[in-house]
N, C-alpha and C positions, 0 to 999 in steps of 0.2 A: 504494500500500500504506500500512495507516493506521501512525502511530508507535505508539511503546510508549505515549506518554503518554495519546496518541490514544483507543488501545484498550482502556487501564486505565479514561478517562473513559467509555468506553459500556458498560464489564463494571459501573464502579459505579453508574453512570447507570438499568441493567438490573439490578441488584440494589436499590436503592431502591425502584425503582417496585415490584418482585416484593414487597416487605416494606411497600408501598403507603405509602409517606413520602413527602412533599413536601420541594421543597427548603430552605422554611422549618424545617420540622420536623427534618431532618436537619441541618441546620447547626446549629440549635441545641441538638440534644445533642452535637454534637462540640465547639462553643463557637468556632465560625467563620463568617462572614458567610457569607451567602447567593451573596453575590458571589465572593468567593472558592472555593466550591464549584460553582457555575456556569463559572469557570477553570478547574477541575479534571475537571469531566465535558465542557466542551469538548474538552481531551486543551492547554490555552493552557498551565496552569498544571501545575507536579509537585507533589503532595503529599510535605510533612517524613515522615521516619520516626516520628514523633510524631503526627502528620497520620494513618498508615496505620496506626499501633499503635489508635487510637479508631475508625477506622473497622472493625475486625477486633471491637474489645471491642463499639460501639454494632449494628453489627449479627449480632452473636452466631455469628460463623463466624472458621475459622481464615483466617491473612492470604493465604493459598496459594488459597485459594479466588478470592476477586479478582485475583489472576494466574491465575486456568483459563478465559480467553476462549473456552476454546470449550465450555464446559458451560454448563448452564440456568442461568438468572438467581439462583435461590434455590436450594439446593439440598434444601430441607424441601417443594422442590414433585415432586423426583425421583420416579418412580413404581417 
């Protein structure tokens, strides 16, 4: 069973790609290395609460959204 950090890493991992970002491009509107956002959607690394506040503003959804592992990627793809 995957951990939380796990499964936080593939819910953000699946909401990037949905919003069709790269992970250069996405790291650098949060203003953190590539590398460390690669830790991150590994599930290696935990994201700061400062970390998940910009990823909530950068990709224009509330933070609850990226804790709903079991809904669609984006949710502006919902039909």
């Amino acid at each position: 069973m995957p951990s939380l950090r796990e499964k936080f890493g593939q819910r953000l991992r699946a909401i990037r790609l949905a919003k069709r970002l790269s992970q250069e491009q996405f790291a650098e509107l949060l203003g953190i290395s590539v590398d460390f956002l690669s830790l991150i959607e590994r599930g290696i690394n935990a994201p700061s609460f400062e970390n998940l506040d910009a990823f909530s503003v950068q990709l224009k959804m509330p933070l609850s959204v990226l804790f709903d592992f079991d809904a669609t990627p984006d949710p502006s793809l919902r039909e």
